[in-house]
C-alpha positions as CSV (number, residue, x, y, z in Angstrom):
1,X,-29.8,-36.6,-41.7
2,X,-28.7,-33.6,-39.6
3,X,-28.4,-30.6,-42.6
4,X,-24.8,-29.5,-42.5
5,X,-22.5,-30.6,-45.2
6,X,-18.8,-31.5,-45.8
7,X,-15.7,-29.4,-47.1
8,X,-13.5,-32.0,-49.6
9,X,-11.2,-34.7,-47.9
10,X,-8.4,-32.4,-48.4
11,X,-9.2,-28.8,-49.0
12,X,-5.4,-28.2,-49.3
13,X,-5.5,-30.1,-52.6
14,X,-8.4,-28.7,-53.7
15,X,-6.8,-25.6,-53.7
16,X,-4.6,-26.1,-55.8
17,X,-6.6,-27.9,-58.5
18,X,-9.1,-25.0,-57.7
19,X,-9.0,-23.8,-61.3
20,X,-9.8,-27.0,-62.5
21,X,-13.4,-27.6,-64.2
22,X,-16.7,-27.2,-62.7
23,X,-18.9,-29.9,-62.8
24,X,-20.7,-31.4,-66.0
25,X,-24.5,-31.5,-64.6
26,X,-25.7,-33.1,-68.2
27,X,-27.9,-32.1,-70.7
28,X,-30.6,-29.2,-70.4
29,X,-28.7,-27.4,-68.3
30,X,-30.5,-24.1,-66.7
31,X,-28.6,-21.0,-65.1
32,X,-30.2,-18.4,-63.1
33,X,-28.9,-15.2,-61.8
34,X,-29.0,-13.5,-58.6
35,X,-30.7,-10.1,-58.8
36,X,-27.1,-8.4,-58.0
37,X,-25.1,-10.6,-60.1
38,X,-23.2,-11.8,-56.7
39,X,-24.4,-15.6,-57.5
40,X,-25.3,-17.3,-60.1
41,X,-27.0,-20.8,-59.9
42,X,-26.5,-24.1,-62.4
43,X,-29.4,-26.7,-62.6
44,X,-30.4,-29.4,-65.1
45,X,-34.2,-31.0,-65.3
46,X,-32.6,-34.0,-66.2
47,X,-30.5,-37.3,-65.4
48,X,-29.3,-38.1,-62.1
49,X,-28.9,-34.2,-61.3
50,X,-32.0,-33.4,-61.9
51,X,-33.9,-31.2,-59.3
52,X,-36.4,-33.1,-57.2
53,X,-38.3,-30.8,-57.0
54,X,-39.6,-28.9,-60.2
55,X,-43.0,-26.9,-59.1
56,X,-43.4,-23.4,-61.2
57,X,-46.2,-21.9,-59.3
58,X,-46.1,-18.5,-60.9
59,X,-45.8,-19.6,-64.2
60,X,-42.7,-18.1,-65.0
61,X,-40.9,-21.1,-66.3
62,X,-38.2,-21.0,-63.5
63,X,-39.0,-24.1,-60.8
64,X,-39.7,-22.5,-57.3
65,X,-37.0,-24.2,-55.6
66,X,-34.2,-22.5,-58.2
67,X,-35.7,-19.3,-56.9
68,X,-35.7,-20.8,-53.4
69,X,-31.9,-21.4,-53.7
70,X,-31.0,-18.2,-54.5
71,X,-33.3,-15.6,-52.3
72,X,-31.1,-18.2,-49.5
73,X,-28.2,-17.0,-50.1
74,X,-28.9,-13.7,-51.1
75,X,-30.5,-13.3,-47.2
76,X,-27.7,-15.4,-45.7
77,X,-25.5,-12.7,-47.5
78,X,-26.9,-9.6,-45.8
79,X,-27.2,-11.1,-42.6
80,X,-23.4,-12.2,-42.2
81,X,-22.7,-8.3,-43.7
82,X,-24.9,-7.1,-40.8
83,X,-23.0,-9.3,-37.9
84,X,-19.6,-7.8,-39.5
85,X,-18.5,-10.4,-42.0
86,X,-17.1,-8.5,-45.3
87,X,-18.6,-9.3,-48.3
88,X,-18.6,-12.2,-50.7
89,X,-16.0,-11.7,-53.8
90,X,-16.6,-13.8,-56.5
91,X,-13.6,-15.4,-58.6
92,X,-11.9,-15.4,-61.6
93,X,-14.7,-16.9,-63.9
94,X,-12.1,-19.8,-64.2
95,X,-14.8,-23.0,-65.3
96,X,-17.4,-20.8,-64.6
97,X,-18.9,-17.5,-63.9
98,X,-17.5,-14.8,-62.3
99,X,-20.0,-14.8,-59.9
100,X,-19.9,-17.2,-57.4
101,X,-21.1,-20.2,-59.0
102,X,-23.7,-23.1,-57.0
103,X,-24.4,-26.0,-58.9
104,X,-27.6,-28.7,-57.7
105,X,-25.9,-31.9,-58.5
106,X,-26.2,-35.5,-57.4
107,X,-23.3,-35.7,-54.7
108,X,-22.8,-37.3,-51.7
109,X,-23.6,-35.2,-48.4
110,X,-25.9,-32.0,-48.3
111,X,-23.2,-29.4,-49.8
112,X,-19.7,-28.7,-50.2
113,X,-17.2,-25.4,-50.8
114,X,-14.6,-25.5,-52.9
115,X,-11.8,-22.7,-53.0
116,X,-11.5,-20.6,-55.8
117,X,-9.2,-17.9,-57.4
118,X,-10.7,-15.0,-55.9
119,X,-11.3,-11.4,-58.1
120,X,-9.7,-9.5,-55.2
121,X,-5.9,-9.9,-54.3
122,X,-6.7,-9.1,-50.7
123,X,-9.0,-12.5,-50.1
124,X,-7.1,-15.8,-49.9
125,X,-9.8,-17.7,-51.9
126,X,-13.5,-17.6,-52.9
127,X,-15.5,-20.1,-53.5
128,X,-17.8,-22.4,-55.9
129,X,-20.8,-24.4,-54.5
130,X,-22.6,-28.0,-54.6
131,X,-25.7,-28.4,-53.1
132,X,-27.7,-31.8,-53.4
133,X,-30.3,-32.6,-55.5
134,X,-31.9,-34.8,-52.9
135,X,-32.7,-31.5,-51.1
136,X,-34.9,-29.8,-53.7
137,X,-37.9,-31.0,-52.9
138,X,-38.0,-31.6,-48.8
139,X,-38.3,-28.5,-46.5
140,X,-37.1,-25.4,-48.2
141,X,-35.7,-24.0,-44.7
142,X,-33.1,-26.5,-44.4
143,X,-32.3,-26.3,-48.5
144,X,-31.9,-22.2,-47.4
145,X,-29.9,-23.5,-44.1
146,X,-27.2,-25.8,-46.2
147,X,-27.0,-23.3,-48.9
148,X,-26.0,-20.8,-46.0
149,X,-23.6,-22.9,-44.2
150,X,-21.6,-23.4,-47.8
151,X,-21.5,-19.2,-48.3
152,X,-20.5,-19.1,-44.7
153,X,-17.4,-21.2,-46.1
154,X,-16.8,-18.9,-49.2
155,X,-16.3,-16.2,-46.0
156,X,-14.0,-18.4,-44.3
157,X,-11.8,-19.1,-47.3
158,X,-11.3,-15.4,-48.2
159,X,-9.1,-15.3,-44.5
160,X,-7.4,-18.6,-45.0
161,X,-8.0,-22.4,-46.8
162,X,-5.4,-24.4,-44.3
163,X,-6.4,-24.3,-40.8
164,X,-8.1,-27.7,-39.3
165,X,-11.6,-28.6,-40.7
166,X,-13.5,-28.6,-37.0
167,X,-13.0,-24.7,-37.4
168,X,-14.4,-24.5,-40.3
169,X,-17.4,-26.7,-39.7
170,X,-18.5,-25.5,-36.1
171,X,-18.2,-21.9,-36.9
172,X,-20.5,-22.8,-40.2
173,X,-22.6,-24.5,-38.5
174,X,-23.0,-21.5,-36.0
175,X,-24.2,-19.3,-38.7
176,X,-26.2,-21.4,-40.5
177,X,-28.8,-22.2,-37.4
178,X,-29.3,-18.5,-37.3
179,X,-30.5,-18.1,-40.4
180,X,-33.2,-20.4,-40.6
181,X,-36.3,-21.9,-38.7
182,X,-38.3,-25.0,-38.8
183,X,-38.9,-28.2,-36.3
184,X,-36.6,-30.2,-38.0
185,X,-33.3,-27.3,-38.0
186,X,-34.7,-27.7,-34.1
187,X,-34.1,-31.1,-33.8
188,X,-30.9,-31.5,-35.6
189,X,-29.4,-28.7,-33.4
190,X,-30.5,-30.2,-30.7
191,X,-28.7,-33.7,-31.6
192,X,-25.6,-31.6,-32.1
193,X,-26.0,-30.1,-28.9
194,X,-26.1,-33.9,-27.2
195,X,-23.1,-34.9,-29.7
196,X,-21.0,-32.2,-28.2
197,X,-22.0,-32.3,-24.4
198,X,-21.9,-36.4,-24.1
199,X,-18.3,-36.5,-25.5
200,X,-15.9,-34.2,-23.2
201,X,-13.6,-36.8,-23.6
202,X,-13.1,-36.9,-27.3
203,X,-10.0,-34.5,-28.5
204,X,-11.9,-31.2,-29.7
205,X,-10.2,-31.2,-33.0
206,X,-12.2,-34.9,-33.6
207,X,-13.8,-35.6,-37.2
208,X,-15.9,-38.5,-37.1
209,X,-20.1,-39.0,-36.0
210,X,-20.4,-34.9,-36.8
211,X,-18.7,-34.2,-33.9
212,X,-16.8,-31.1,-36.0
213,X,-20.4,-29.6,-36.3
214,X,-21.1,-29.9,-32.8
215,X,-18.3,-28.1,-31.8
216,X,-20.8,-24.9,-33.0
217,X,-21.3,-24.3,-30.2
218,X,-17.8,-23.3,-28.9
219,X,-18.6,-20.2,-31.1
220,X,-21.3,-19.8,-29.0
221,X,-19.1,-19.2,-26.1
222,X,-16.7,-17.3,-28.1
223,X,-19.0,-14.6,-29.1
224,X,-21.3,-14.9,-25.4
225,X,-18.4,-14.9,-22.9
226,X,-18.1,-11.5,-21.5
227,X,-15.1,-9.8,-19.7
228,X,-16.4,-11.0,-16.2
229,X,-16.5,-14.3,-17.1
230,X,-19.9,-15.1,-17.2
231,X,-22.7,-14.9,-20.4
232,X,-23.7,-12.2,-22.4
233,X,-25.4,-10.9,-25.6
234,X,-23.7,-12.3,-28.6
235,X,-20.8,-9.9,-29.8
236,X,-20.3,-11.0,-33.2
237,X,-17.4,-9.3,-34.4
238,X,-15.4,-11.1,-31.7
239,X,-15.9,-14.2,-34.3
240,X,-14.8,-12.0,-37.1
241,X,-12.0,-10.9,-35.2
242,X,-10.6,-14.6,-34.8
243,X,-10.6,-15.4,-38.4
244,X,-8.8,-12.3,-39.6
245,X,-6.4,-13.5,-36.8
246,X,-6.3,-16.6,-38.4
247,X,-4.5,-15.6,-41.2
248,X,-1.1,-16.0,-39.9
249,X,1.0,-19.0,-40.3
250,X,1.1,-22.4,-38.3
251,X,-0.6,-24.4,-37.1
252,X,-4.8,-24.0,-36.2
253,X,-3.4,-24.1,-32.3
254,X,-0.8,-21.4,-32.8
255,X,-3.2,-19.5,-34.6
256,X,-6.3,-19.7,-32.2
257,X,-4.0,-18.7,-29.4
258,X,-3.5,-15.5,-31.5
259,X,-7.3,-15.1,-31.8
260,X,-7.4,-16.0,-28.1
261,X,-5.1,-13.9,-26.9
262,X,-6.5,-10.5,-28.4
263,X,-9.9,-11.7,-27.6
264,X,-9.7,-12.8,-23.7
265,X,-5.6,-12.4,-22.8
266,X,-5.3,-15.9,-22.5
267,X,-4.2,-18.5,-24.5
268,X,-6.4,-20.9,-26.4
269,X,-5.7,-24.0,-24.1
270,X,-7.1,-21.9,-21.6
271,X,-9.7,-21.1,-23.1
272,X,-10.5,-24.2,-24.1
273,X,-10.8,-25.1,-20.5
274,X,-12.9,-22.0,-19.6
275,X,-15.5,-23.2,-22.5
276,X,-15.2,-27.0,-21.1
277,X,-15.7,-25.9,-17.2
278,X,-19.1,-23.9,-19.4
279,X,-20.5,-26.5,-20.8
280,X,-21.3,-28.5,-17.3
281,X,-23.9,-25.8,-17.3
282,X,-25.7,-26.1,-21.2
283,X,-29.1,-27.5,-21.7
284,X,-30.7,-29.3,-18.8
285,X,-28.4,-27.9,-16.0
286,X,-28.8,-24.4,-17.6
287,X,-28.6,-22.0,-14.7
288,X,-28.7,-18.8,-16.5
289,X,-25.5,-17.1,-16.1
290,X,-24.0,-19.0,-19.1
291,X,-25.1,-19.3,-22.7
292,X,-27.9,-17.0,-23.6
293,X,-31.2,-18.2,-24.4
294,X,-30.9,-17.0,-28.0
295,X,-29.4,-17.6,-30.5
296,X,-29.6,-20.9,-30.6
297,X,-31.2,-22.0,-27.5
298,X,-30.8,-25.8,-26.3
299,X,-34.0,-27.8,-26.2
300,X,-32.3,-31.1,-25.4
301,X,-32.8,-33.0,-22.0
302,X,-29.0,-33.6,-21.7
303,X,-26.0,-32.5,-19.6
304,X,-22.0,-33.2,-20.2
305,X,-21.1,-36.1,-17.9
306,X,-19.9,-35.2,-14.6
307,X,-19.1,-37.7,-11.9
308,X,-20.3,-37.9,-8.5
309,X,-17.0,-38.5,-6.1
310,X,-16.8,-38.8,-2.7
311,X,-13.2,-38.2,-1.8
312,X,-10.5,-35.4,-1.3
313,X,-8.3,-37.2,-3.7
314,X,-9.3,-36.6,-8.0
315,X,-8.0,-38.9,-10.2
316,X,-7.6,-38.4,-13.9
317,X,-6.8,-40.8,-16.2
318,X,-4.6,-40.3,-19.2
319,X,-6.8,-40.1,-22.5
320,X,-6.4,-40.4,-26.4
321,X,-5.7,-36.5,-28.3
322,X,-5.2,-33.4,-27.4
323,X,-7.9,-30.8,-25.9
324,X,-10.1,-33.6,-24.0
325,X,-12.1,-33.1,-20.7
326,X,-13.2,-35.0,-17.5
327,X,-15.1,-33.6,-14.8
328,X,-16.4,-34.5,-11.0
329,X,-18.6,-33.4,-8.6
330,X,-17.8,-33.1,-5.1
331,X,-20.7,-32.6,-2.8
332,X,-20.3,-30.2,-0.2
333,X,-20.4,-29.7,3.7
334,X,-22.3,-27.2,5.9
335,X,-19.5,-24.7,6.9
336,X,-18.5,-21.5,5.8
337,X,-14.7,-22.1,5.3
338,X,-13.4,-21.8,1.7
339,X,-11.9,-24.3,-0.9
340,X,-8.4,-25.2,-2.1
341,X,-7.8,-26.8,-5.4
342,X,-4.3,-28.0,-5.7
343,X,-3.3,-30.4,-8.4
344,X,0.0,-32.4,-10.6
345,X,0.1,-33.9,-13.4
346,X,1.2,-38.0,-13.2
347,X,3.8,-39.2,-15.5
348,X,3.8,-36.3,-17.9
349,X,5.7,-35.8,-21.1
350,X,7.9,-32.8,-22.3
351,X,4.8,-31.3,-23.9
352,X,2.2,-32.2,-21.3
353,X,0.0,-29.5,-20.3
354,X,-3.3,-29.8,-18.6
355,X,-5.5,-26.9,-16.9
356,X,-8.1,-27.0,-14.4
357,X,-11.3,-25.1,-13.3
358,X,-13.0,-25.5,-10.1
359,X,-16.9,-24.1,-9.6
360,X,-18.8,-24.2,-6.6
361,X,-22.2,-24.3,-6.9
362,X,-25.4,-24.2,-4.8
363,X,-28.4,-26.8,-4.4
364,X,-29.8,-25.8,-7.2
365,X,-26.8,-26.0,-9.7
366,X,-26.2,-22.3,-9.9
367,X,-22.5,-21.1,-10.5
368,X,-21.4,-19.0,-7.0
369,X,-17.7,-19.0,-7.7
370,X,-15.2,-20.1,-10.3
371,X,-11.2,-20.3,-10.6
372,X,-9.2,-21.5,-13.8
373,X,-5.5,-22.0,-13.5
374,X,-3.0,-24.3,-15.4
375,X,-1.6,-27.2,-13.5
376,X,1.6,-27.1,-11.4
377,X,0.8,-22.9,-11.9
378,X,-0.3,-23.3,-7.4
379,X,-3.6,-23.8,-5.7
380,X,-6.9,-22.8,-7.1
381,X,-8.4,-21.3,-4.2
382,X,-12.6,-20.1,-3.3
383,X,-13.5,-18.5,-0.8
384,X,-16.0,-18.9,1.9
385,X,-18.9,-18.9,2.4
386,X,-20.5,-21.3,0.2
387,X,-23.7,-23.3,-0.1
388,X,-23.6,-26.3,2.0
389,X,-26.0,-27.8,0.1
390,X,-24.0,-27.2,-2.9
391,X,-21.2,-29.2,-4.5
392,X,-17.7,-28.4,-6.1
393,X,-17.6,-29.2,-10.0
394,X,-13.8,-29.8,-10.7
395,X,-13.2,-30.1,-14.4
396,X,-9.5,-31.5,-15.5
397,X,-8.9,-30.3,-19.2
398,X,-5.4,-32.0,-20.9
399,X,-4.1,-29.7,-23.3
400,X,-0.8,-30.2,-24.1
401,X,1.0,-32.3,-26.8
402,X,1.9,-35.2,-24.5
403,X,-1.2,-36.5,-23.0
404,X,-1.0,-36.6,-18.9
405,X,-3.0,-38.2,-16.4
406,X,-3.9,-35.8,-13.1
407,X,-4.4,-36.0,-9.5
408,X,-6.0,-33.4,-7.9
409,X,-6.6,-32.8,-3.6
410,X,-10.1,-30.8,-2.3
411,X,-9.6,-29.4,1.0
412,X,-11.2,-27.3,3.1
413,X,-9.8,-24.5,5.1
414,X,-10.5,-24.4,8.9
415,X,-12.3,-21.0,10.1
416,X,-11.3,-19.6,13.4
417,X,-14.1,-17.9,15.5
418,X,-13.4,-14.7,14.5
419,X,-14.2,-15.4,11.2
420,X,-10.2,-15.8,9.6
421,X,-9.2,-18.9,7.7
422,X,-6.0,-20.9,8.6
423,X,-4.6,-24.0,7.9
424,X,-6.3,-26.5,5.2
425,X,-8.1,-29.2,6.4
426,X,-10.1,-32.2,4.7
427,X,-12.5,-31.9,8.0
428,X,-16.4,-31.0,6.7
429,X,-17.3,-32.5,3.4
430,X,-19.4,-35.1,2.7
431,X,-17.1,-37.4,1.7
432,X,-15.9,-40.8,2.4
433,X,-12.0,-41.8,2.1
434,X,-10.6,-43.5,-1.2
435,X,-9.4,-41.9,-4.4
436,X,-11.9,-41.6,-7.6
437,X,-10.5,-42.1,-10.9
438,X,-12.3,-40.4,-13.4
439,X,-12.6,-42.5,-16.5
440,X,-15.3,-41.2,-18.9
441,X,-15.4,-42.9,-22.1
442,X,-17.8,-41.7,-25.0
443,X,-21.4,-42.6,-25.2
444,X,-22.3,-41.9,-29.2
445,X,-25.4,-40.4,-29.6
446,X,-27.7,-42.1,-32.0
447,X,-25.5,-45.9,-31.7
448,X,-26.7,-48.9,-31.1
């Protein structure tokens, strides 16, 4: 099972009943304190709660794992302090403790959050925890890795508990493959990674087969992408920065174009393009002038689906949700003359919006040139001269309310000898006549 967790079905009711009880682990029921006071942790050795795993090497009476729990979170706190996240608060002590309070329990998933009255008027909510029993006594790094992905949550909640669950998720999931290492945290980042890049097509915003964890790696992008466009060191107060935008009111769209706005001038359906038009170059057609090797580097022998096409003419189909991508690849020909991208959306609503980004890249796969531009905004235009053994990735992101099919035109420009471009023409690629339509539908990772 990949280690991330679940928040409740619906965290806006859970909010309200937040003052409700805690749980009721049984009989023989332990507590153990955090060195600071900032958690405090419940545990039975008994009934259907009980920890797996009960080893007390030192003696001390305490099983190893408790400890194990708690030197987590502890660590997981200081780090997220030191990339610029405030600190915890704990609550109210309502049912509990006021500390934040993480109870080892028999439940179903890895972990959950739960919102809380927070001690501090300035936070929107704290937290209490529920980490599974089952996890106790299998590899302590992804115990430390669930427990961390949970706190990340408690962080979350102090800036707001009503924005859409695939924030919440990808951005804990973000932080909590930081914090931890082991072969299996490899390989179930690695999954997420293929989740994410072999679904373009599903709406970003999806809920189902962990795709909300996937999305991770959007943060990725978030905090990498630099001014120019292109990757970078991770900034991670630019993360911070979108949640404390996320306070405002709406909904999560209205509020991410807030965050997207201060962060890159653009809005977020724009930059959810930018980060789609990315992702043709993740994993195995890294060409390192994108994400950054660490953190979180991708191991997996995968790419996001991009078809081959051989024609001027770039049909999109229509698909299901907002905030889904399609892409194609155009191969090249020899010349030096520049590109035009000019696109229009087919049957659209009142609320259809779509954007587009067309790369040119060489032999090798390697970004030369990029333009982004909304559709029916004019012509996305490169100039010349590119690799003629290169190809032109067009990706065609539908963003708006009303879901639109596209149709997009490639054409070249004619050089004169002198070296000045003129008129378009569809003269010099490699193409033959005939219009593509572009119909990727999911392939699930992991079905059968």
């Amino acid at each position: 099972m990949t280690p991330t967790d679940c928040l409740p079905d619906d965290l806006p009711a859970a909010l309200v009943q937040r003052a409700a009880s805690r749980p009721e682990l049984g009989d023989g029921v332990y507590t153990l304190d955090s060195a600071d006071g900032t958690f405090r942790l419940h545990y039975t050795l008994e009934g259907e709660n009980a920890l797996r795993g009960v080893e007390d090497t030192n003696g001390d009476g305490v099983a190893d794992v408790a400890v194990e729990i708690l030197s987590g979170l502890e660590r997981a706190r200081g780090l997220y302090q030191s990339w610029g996240w405030p600190d915890v608060v704990g609550d109210d002590g309502g049912g509990g403790s006021d500390a934040i309070d993480v109870y080892v329990q028999k439940i179903d998933g890895n972990g959950f959050a739960y919102p809380t009255t927070p001690n501090d008027a300035r936070f929107a909510s704290t937290c209490h925890i529920a980490l599974s029993n089952d996890l106790t006594d299998g590899d302590p790094a992804i115990l430390r890795s669930v427990a961390g992905h949970e706190l990340h949550h408690c962080l979350q909640f102090g800036y707001t508990v009503d924005v859409h669950s695939w924030l919440y998720e990808s951005a804990a999931t973000w932080a909590q493959y930081r914090l931890e290492e082991s072969e299996a945290l490899t390989l179930a980042l690695d999954a997420l990674y293929i989740i994410r890049l072999l679904s373009q097509d599903d709406p970003v915003a999806t809920t189902d087969g962990r795709f909300e964890y996937a999305g991770f790696f959007f943060w990725k992008f978030w905090t990498e992408r630099r001014a120019d466009g292109l990757g970078g060191a991770v900034d991670d107060a630019t993360a911070v920065a979108a949640w404390e935008d996320m306070r405002g009111e709406g909904g999560w769209v209205v509020r991410m174009d807030a965050a997207s706005e201060e962060r890159f001038g653009q809005p977020f359906a724009a930059t959810y393009a930018e980060w789609s038009a990315w992702n043709l170059f993740a994993c195995a057609r890294d060409d390192g002038q994108h994400y950054a090797g660490s953190p979180l580097p991708c191991g997996a022998d995968t790419e996001a689906p991009l078809v081959e096409a051989t024609g001027p003419e770039l049909s999109f189909e229509a698909l299901d949700g907002r905030f889904t991508t399609q892409a194609a690849a155009v191969p090249m020909g020899g010349d030096d003359a520049g590109v035009l991208l000019d696109c229009a959306l087919v049957d659209p609503g009142e609320e259809s919006e779509a954007w587009v980004s067309l790369a040119a890249v060489d032999a090798d796969g390697v970004l030369i040139s990029r333009a982004l531009g909304q559709v029916g905004e004019g012509a996305l235009k490169l100039p010349g001269p590119l690799d003629g053994g290169g190809a032109m990735w067009v990706t065609f992101s539908d963003t708006g309310k009303d879901q639109t099919a596209g149709l997009c035109t490639l054409e070249r420009e004619t050089v004169k000898s002198g070296g000045c471009a003129v008129t378009p023409m569809t003269a010099g690629w490699l193409w033959a006549a005939g219009v593509l339509s572009l119909g990727l539908r999911r392939r699930p990772f992991g079905s059968s």
